[in-house]
N, C-alpha and C positions, 0 to 999 in steps of 0.2 A: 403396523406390520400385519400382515396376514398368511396365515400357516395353512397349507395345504395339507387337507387331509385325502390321501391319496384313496381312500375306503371309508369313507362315513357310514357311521350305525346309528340307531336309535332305536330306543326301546320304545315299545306301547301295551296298554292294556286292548286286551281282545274281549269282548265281549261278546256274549251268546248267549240268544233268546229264542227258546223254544216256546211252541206255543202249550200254557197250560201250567210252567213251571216257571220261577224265581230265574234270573238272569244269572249266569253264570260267567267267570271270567278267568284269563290265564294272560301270561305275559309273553310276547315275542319279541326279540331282534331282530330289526331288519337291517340288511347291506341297502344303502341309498345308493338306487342305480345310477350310473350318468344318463343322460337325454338320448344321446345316441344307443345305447342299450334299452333301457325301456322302450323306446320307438321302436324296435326290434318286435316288442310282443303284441298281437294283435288281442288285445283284448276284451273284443267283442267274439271272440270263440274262445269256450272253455277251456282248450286243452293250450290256448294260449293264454291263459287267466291263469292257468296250474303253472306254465313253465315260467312262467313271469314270478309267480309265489316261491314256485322253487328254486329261482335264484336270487331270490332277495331274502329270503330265510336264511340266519345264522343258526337260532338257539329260540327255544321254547322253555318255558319252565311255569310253577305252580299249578301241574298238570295232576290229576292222580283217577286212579282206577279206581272202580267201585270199593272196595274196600278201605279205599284213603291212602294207599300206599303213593307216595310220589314212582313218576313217570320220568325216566332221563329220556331228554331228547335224543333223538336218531333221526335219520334221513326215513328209516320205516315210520315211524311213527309221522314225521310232518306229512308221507304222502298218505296215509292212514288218513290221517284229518281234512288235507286236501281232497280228500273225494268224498266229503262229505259238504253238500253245497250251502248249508246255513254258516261251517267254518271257513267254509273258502269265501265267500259274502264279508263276513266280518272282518277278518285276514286284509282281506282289500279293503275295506274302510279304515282299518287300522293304520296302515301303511300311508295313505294316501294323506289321512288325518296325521299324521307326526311328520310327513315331508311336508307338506304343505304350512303344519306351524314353522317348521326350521325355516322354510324360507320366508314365510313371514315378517321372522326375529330377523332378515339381514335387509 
């Protein structure tokens, strides 16, 4: 039997490596687009690499500010990260790597 999942998620570790400093890491969900959706974003331009992230972005977490206080996710805060181009890089590796095992495993 096989169950449809009408919204598939999966979570992944993001990583980020700046230069000079220990690799740092934080967890996203993403919404796994269907085909005809993603075919939608051109993402060989950035502002179609961001709307692409910003619809397949559910939830962020193990985020935290200098101080070490945890970060709740918000729509401000993903586009916060999103414009920063070493997160937005990893962001799409992330994604592209946990779609790519699921379909792997079938």
């Amino acid at each position: 039997m096989f169950n449809i999942d009408s919204e598939p998620i999966v979570r992944a570790r993001v990583e980020i490596r700046l230069p000079d400093q220990e690799p740092q890491d934080f967890f996203t969900t993403f919404r796994v687009l269907d085909i005809d959706t993603f075919n939608g974003f051109d993402l060989s331009d950035p502002e179609g690499s961001k709307a692409f992230l910003s619809a397949a972005i559910v939830d962020m977490d193990e985020i935290v500010d200098r101080g070490g206080a945890a970060v709740p996710y918000s729509e401000a805060l993903r586009d916060r990260l999103l414009n920063q181009p070493v997160v937005r890089a990893a962001l799409a590796r992330a994604y592209h790597k946990e779609v790519g095992e699921a379909c792997r495993g079938n």
